[in-house]
Structures are given as C-alpha cells and as structure tokens.
N, C-alpha and C positions, 0 to 999 in steps of 0.2 A: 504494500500500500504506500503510493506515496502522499507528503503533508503539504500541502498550500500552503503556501505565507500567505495573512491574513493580509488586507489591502485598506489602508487607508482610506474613509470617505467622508470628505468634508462638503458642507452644503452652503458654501460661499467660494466662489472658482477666484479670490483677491485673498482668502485666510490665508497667512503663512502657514506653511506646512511642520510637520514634524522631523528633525533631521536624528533621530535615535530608532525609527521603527527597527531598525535593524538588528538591535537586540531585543526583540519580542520574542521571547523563549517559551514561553505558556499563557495560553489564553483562556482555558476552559475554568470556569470557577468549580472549586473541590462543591463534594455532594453535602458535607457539614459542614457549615460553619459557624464556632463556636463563638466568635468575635476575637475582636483585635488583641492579637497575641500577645504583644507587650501590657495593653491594660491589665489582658486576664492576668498575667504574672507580675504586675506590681494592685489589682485591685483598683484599678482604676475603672470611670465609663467611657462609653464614643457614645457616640451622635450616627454616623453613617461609617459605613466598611468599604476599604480601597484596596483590590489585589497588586499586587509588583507585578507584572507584566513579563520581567526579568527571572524572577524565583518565586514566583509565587505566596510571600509572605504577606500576609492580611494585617492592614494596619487600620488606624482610625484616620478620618478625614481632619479636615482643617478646623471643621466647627467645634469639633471635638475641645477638650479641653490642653491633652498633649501631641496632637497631630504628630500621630507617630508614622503615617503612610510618608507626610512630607521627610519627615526625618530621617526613616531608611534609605527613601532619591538619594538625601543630600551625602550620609554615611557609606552605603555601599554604592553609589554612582547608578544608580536604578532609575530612571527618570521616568520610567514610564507607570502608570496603574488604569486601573479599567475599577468601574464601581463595581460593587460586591454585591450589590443591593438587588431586591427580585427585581425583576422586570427593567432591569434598566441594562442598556449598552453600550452606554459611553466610554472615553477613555481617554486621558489626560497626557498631557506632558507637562513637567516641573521648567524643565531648563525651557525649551521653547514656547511654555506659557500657552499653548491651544489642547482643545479641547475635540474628538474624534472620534469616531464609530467605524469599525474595523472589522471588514465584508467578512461574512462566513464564520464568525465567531457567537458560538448559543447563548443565550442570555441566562 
C-alpha cells in the first residue's frame, strides 16, 4: 500500500502558505484521547486539544491556561498541529502563522 502526502488546502489563492508541510509525519488522530498530556501529569486543565503533526503529542491550545501545544512547536521545532477536537479539520502552523485543512486527512 502506498501513503499520500496529505495536500494543503487553503481557501484564499493570496494566504501565504505553509513552508514546514514537509515534516507532517502523522495525521490521523489516536482513537483515545485522554487530554493534554502535560496537564494530565502536572494536574493541570485545557480548554481545547492540538495534535503535533510531527509526533503526535497532544497538547492544550493557546486558551488554555499553559498552552503546552504552543510550547512543544517552540521546544522540539514541531511547528505544525491539526485540532484534536471532534469534528473539526483544521490545522495550524506556529512559525508561519496560517491556519489549513489538509486533503484526505479523517476528522
């Protein structure tokens, strides 16, 4: 079987693009998710769930109170996360600041 790279699709043809797609390593979100792994091990809450793009690690969003999604980007160089949340299919970049939905990826 071979794997598709998933394809950027933005719905403005002037948005800048993202120049990290290229390490998008996992897109499918796991079948549990228990919440943002960092809070659960310091006890902390989130707000909204953001997968790494990169490895996979589930963080909490910005609203959160320790935006641990953003913290991972900036620690292990992961720029990218896609929301965790049901029904949604968006997906972010840190360094280049847009926001994207990535063809052929399940929600």
């Amino acid at each position: 079987m071979t794997r598709r790279r998933p394809v950027a699709h933005r719905h403005h043809s002037e948005m800048p693009g993202c120049s990290h797609l290229d390490q998008i390593a996992i897109t499918a979100l796991p079948p549990q998710i228990a919440g943002c792994e960092d809070c659960l091990a310091t006890g902390s809450r989130w707000v909204h769930l953001r997968m790494c793009l990169t490895c996979g690690k589930i963080g909490c969003c910005d609203s959160s109170p320790n935006r641990h999604a953003r913290k991972h980007a900036a620690a292990d160089d992961h720029p990218l996360v896609r929301s965790a949340e049901p029904g949604e299919d968006w997906s972010y970049c840190f360094v280049d600041d847009v926001a994207f939905v990535l063809g052929g990826v399940p929600r």
